[in-house]
PDB file of N, CA, C and O in Angstrom:
ATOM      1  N   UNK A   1      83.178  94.624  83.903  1.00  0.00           N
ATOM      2  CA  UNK A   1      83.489  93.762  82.790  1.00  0.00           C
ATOM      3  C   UNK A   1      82.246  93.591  81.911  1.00  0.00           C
ATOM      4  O   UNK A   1      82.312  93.536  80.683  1.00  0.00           O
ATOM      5  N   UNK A   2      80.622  93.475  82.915  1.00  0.00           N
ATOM      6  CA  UNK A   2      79.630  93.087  81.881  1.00  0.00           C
ATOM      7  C   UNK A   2      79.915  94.889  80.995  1.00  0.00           C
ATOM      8  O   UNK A   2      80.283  95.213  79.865  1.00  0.00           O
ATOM      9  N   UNK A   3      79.585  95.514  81.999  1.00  0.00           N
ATOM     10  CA  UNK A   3      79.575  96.857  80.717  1.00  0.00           C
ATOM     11  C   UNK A   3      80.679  96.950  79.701  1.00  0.00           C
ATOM     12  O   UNK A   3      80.593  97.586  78.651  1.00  0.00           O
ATOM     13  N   UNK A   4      81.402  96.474  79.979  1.00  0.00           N
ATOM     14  CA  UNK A   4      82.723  96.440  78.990  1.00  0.00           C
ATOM     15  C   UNK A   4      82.312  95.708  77.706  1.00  0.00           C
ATOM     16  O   UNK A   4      82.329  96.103  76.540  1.00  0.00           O
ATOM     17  N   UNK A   5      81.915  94.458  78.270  1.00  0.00           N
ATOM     18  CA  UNK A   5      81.480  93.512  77.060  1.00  0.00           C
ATOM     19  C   UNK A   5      79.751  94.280  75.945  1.00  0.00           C
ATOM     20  O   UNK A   5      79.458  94.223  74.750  1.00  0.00           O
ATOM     21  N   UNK A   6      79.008  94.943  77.258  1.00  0.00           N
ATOM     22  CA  UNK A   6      77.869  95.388  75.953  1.00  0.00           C
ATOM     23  C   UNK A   6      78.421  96.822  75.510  1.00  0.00           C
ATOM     24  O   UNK A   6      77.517  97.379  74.887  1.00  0.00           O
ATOM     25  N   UNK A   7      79.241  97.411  75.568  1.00  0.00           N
ATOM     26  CA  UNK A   7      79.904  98.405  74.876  1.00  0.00           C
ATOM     27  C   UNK A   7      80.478  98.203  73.661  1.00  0.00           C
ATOM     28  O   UNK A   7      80.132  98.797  72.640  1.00  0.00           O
ATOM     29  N   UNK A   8      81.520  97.219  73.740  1.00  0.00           N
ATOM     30  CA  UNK A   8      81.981  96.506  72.571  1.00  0.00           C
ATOM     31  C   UNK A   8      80.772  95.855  71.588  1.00  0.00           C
ATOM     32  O   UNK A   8      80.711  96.325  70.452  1.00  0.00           O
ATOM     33  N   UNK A   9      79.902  94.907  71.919  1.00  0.00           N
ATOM     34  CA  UNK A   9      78.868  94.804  71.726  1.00  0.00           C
ATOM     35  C   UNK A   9      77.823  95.728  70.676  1.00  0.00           C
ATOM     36  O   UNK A   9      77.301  95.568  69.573  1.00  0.00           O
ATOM     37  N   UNK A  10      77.865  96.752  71.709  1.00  0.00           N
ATOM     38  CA  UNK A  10      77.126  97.934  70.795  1.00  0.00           C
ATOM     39  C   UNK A  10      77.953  98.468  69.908  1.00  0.00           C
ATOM     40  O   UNK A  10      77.325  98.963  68.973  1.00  0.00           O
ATOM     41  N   UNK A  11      79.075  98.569  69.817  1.00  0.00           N
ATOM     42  CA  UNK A  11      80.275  99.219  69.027  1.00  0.00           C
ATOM     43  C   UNK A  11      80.249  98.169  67.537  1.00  0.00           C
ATOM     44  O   UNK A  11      80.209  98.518  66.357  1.00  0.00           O
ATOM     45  N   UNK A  12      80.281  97.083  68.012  1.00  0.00           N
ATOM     46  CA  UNK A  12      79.769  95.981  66.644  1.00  0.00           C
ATOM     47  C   UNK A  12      78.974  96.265  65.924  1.00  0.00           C
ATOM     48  O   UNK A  12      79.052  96.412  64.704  1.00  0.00           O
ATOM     49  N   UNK A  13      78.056  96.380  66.657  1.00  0.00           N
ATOM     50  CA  UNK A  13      76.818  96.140  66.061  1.00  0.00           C
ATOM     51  C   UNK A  13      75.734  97.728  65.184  1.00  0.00           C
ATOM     52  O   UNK A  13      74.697  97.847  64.532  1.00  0.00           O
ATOM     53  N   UNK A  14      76.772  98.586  65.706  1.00  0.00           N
ATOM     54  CA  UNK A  14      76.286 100.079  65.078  1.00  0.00           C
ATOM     55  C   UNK A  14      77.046 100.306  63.932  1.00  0.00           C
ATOM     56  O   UNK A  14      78.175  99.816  63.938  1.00  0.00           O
ATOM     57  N   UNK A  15      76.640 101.027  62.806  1.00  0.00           N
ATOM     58  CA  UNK A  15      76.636 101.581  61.940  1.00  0.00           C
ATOM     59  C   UNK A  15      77.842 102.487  61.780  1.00  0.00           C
ATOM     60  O   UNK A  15      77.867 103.532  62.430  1.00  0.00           O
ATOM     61  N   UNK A  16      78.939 102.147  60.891  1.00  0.00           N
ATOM     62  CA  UNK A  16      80.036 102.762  60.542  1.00  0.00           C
ATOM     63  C   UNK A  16      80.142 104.114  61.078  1.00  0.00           C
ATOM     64  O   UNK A  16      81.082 104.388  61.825  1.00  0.00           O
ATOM     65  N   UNK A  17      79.072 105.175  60.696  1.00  0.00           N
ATOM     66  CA  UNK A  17      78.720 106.248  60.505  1.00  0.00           C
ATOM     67  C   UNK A  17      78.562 106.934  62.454  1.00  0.00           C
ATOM     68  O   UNK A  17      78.791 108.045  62.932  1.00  0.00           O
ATOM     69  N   UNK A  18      78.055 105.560  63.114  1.00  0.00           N
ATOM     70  CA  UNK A  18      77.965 106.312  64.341  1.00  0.00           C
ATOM     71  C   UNK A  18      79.310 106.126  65.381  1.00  0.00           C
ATOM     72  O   UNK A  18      79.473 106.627  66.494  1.00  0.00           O
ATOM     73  N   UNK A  19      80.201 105.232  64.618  1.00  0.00           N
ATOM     74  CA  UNK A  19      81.148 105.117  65.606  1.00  0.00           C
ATOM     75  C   UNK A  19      82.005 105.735  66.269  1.00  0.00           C
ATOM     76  O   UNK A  19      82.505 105.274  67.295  1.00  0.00           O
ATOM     77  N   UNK A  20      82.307 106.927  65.747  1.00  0.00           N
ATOM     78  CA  UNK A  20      82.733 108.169  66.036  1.00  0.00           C
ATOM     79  C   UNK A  20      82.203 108.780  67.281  1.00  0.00           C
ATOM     80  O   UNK A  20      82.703 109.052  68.373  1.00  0.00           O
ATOM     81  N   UNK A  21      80.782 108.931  66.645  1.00  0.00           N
ATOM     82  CA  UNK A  21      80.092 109.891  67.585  1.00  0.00           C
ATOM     83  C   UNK A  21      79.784 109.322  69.111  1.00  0.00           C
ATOM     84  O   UNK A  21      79.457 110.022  70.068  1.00  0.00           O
ATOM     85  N   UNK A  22      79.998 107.647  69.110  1.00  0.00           N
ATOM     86  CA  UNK A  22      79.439 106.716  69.978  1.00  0.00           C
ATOM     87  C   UNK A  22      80.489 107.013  71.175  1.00  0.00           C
ATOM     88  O   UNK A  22      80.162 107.157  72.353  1.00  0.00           O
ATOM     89  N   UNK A  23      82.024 107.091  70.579  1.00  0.00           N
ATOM     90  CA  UNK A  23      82.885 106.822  70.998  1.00  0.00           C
ATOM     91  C   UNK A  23      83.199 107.930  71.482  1.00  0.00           C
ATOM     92  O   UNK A  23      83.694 107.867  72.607  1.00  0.00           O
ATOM     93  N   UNK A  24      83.048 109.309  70.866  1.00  0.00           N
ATOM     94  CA  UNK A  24      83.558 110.914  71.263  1.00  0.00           C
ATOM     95  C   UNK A  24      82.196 111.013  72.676  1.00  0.00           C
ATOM     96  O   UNK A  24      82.431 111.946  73.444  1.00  0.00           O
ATOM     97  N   UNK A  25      81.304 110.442  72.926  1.00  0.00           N
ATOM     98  CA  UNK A  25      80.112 110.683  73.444  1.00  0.00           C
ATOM     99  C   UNK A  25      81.037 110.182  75.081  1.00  0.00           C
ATOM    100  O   UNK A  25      81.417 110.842  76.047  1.00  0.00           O
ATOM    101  N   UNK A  26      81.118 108.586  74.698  1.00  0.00           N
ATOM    102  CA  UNK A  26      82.321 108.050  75.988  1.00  0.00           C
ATOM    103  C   UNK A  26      82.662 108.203  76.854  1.00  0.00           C
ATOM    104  O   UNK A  26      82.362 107.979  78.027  1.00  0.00           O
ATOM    105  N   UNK A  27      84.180 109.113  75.711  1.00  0.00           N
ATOM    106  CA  UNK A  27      85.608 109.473  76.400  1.00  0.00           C
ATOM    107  C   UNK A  27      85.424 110.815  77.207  1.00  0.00           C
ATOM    108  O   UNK A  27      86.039 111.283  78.165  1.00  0.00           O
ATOM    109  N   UNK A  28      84.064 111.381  76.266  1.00  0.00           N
ATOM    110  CA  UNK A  28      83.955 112.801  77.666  1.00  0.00           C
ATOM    111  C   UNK A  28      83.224 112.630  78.710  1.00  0.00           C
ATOM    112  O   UNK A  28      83.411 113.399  79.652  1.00  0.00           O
ATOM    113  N   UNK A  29      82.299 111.682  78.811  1.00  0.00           N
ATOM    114  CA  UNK A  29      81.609 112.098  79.750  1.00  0.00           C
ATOM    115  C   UNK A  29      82.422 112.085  81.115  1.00  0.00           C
ATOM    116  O   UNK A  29      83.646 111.958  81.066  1.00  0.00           O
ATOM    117  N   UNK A  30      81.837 112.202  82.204  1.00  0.00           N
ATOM    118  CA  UNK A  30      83.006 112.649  83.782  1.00  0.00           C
ATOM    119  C   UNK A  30      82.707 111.006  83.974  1.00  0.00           C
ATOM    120  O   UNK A  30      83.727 110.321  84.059  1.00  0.00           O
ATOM    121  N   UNK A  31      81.264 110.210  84.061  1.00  0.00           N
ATOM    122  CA  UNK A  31      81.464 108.896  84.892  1.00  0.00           C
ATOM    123  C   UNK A  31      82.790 108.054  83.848  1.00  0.00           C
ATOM    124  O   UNK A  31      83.578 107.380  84.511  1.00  0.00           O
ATOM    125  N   UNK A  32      82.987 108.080  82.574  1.00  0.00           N
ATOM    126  CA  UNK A  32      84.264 107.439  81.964  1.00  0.00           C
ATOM    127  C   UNK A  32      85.243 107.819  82.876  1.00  0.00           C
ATOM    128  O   UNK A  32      85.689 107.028  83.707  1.00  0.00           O
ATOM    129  N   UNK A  33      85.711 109.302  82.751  1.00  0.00           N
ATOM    130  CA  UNK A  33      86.902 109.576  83.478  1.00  0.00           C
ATOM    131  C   UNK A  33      86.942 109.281  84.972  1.00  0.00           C
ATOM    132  O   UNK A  33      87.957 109.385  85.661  1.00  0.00           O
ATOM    133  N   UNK A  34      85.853 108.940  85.366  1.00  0.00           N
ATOM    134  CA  UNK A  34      85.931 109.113  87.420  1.00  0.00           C
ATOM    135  C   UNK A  34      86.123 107.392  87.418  1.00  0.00           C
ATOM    136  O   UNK A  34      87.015 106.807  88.033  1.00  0.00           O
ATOM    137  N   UNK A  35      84.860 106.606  86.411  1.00  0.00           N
ATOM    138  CA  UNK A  35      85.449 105.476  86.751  1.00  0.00           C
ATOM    139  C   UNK A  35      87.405 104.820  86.217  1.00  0.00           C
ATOM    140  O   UNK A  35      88.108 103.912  86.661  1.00  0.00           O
ATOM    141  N   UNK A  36      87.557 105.566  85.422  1.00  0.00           N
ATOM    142  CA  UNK A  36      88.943 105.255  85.097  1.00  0.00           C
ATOM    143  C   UNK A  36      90.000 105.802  86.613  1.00  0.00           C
ATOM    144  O   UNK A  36      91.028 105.154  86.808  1.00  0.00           O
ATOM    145  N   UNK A  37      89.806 106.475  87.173  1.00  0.00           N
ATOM    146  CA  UNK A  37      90.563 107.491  88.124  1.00  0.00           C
ATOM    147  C   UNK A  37      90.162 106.323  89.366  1.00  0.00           C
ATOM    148  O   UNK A  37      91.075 105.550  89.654  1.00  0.00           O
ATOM    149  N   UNK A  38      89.015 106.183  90.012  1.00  0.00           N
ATOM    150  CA  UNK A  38      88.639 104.694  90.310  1.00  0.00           C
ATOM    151  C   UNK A  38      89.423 103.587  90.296  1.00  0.00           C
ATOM    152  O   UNK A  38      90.254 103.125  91.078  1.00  0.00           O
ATOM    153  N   UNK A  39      89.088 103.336  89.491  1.00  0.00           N
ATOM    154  CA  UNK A  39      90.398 101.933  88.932  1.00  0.00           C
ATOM    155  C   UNK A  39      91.613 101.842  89.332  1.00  0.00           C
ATOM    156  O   UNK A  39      92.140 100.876  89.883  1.00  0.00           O
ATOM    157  N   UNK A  40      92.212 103.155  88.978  1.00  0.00           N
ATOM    158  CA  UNK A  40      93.419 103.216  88.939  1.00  0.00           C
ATOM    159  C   UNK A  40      93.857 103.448  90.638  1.00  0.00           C
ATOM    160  O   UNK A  40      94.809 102.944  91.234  1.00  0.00           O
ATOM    161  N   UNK A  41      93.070 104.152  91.029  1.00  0.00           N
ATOM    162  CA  UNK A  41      93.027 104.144  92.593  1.00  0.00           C
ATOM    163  C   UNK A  41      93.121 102.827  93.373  1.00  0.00           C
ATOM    164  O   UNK A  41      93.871 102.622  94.328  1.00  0.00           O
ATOM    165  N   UNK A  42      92.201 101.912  92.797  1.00  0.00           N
ATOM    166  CA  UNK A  42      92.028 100.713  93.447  1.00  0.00           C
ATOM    167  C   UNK A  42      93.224  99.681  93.243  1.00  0.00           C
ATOM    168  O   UNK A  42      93.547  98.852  94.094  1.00  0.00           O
ATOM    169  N   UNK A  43      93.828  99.837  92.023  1.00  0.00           N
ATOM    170  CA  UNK A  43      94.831  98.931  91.580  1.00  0.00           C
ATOM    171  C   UNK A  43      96.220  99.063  92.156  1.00  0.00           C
ATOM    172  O   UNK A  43      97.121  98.241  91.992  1.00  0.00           O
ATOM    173  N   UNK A  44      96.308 100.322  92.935  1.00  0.00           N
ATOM    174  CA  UNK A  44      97.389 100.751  93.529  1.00  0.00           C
ATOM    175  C   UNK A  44      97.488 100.440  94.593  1.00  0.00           C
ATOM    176  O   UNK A  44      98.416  99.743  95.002  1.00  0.00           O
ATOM    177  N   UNK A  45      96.319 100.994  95.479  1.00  0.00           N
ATOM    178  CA  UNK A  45      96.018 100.163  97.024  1.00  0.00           C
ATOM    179  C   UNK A  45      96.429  98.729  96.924  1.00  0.00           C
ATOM    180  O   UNK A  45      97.389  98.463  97.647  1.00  0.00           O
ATOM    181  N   UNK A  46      95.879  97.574  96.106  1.00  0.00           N
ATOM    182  CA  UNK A  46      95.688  96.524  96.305  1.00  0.00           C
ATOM    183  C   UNK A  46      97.189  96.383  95.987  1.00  0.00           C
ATOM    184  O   UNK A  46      97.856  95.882  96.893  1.00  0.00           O
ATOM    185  N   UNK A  47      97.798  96.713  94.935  1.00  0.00           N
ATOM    186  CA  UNK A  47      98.952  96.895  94.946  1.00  0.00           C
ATOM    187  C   UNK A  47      99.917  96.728  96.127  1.00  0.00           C
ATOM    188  O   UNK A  47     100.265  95.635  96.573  1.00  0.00           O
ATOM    189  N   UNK A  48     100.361  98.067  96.642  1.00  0.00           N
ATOM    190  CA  UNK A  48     100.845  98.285  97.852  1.00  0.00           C
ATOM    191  C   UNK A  48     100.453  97.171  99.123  1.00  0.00           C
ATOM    192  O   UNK A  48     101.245  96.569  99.848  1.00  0.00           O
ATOM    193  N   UNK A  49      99.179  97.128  99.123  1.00  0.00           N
ATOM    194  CA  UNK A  49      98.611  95.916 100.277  1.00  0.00           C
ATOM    195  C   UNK A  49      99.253  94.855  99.786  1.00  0.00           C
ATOM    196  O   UNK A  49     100.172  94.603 100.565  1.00  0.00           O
ATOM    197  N   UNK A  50      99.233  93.571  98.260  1.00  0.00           N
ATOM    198  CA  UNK A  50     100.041  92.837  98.039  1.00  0.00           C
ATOM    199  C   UNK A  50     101.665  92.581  98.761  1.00  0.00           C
ATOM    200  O   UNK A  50     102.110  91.758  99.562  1.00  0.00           O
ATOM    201  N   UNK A  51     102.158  93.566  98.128  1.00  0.00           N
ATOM    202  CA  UNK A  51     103.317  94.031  98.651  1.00  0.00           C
ATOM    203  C   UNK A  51     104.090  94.534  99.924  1.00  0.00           C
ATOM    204  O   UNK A  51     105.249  94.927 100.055  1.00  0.00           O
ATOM    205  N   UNK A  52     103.095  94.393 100.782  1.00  0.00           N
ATOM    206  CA  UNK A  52     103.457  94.567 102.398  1.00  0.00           C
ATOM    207  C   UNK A  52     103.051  92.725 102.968  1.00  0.00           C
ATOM    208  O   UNK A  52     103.719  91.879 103.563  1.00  0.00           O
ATOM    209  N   UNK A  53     101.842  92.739 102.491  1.00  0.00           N
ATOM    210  CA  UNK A  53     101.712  90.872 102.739  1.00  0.00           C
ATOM    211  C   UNK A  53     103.084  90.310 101.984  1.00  0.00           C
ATOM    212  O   UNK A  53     104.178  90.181 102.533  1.00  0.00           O
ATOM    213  N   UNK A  54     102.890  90.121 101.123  1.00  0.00           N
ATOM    214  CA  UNK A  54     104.748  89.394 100.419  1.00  0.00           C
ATOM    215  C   UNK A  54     105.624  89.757 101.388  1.00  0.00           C
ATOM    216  O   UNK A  54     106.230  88.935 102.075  1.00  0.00           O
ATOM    217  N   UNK A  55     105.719  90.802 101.479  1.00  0.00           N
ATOM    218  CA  UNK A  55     106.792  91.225 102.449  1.00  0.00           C
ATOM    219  C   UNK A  55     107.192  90.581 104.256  1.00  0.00           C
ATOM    220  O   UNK A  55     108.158  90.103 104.850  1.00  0.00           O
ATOM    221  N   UNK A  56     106.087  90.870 104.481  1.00  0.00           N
ATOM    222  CA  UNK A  56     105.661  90.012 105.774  1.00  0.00           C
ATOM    223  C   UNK A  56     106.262  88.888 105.940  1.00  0.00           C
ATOM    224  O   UNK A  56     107.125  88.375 106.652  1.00  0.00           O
ATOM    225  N   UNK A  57     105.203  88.517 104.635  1.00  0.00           N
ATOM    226  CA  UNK A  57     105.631  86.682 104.475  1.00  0.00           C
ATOM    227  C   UNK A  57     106.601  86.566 104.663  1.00  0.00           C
ATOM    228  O   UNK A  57     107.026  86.386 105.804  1.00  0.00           O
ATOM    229  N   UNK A  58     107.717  86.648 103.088  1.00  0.00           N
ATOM    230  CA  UNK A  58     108.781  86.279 102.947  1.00  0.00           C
ATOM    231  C   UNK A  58     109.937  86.649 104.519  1.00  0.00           C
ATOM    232  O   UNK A  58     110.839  85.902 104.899  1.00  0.00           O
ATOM    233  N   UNK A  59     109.521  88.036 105.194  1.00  0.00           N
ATOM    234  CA  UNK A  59     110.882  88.320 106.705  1.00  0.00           C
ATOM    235  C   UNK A  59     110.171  86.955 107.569  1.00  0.00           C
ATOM    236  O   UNK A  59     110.975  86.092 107.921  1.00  0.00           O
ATOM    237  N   UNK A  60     108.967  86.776 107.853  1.00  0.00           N
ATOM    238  CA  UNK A  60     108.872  85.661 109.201  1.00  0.00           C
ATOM    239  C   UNK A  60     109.875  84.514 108.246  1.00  0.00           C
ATOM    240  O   UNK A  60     110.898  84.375 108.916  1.00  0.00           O
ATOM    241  N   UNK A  61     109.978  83.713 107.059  1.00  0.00           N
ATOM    242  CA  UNK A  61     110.536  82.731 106.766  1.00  0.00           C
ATOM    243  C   UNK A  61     111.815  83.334 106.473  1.00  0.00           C
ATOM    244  O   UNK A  61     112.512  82.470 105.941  1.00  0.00           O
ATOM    245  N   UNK A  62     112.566  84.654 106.603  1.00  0.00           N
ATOM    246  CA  UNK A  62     113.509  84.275 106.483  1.00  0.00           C
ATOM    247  C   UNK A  62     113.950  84.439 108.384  1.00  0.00           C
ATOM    248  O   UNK A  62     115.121  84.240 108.707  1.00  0.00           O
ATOM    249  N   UNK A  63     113.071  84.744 109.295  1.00  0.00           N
ATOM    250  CA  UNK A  63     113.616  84.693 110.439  1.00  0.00           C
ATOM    251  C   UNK A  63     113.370  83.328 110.897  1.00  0.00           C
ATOM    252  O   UNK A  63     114.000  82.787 111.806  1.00  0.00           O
ATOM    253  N   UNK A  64     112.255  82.702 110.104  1.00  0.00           N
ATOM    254  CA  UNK A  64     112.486  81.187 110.675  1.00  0.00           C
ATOM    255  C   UNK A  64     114.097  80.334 110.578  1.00  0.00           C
ATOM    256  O   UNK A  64     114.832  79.764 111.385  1.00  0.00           O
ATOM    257  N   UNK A  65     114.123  80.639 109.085  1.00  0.00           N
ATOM    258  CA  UNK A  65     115.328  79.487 108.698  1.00  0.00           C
ATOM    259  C   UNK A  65     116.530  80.623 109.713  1.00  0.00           C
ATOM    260  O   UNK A  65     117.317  79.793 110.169  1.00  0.00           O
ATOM    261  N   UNK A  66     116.807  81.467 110.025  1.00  0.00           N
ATOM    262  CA  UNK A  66     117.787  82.128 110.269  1.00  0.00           C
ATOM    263  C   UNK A  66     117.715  81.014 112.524  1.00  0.00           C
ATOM    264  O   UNK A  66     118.497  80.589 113.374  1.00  0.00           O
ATOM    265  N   UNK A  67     116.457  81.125 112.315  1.00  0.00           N
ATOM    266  CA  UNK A  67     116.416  80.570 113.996  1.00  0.00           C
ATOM    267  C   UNK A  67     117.185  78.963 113.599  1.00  0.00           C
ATOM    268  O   UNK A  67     118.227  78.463 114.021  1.00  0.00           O
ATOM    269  N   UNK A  68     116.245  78.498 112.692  1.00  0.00           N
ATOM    270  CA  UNK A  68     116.783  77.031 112.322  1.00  0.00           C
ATOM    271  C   UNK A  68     118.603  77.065 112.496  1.00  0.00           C
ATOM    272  O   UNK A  68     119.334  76.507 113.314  1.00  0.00           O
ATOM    273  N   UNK A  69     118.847  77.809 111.553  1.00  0.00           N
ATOM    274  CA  UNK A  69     120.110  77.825 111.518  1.00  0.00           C
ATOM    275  C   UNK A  69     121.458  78.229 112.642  1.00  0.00           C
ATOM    276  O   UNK A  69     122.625  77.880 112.817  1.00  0.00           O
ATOM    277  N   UNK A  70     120.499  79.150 113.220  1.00  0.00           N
ATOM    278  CA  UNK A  70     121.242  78.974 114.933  1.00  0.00           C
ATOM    279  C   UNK A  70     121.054  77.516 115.531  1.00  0.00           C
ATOM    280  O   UNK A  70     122.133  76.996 115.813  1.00  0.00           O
ATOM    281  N   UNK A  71     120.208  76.923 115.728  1.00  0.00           N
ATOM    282  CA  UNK A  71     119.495  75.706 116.299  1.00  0.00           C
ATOM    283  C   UNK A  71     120.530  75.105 116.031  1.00  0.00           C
ATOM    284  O   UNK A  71     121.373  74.894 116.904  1.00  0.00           O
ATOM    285  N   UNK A  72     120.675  74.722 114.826  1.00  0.00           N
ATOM    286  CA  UNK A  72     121.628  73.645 114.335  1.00  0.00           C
ATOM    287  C   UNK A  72     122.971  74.005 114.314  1.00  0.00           C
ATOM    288  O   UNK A  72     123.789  73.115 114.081  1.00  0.00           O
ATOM    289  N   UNK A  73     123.458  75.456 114.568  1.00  0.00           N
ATOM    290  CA  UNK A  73     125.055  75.667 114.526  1.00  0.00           C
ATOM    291  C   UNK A  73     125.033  75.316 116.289  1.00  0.00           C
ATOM    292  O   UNK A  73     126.122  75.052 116.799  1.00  0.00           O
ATOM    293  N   UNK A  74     123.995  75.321 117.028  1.00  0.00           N
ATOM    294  CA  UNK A  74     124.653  75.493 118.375  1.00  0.00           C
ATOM    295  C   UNK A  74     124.445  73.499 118.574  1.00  0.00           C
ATOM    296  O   UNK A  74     125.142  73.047 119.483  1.00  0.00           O
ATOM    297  N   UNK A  75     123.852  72.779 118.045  1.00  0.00           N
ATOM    298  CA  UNK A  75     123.585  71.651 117.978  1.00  0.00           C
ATOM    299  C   UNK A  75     125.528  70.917 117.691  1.00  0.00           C
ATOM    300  O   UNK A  75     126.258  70.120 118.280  1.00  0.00           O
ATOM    301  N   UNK A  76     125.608  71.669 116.632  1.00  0.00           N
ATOM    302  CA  UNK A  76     126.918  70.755 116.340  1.00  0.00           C
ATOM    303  C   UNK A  76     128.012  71.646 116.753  1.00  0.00           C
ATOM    304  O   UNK A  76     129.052  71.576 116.098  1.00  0.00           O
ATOM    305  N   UNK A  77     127.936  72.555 117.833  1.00  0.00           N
ATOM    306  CA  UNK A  77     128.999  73.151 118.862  1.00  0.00           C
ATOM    307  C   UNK A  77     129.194  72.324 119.434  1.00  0.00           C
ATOM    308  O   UNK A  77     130.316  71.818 119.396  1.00  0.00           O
ATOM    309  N   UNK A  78     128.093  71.752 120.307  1.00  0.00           N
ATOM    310  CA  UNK A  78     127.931  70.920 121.361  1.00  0.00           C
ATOM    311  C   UNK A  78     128.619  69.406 121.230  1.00  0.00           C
ATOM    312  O   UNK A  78     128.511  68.597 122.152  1.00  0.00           O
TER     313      UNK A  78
END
């Protein structure tokens, strides 16, 4: 994020004339593209990991209320 912010930063603050070149300089180099490939790597994992925790979660509570709900149908059998 800090590099994000002095990029923009420098992008302000330079000269009409170099913004082009600032910007074509960037998008090629490999650390732009590896850290983008990066990212996107990481956002997926955490992703997927989210989404198995939720998951988790939400089956133990629905096997809780499902126990509850035996509890109490055999409660008012009785």
């Amino acid at each position: 994020m800090t590099i994000g912010i002095v990029l923009i930063v420098a992008l302000l603050k330079a000269k009409r004339e170099d913004i082009p070149l600032i910007v074509k300089m960037l998008v090629d180099s490999h650390v732009f593209c590896a850290t983008g490939w990066i990212l996107a790597i990481v956002i997926v994992l955490t992703s997927v990991i989210l989404v198995l925790l939720l998951k988790s979660t939400f089956r133990e509570g629905i096997e809780r209320l499902a126990r509850e709900r035996d509890d109490l149908q055999k409660k008012l059998i009785k």
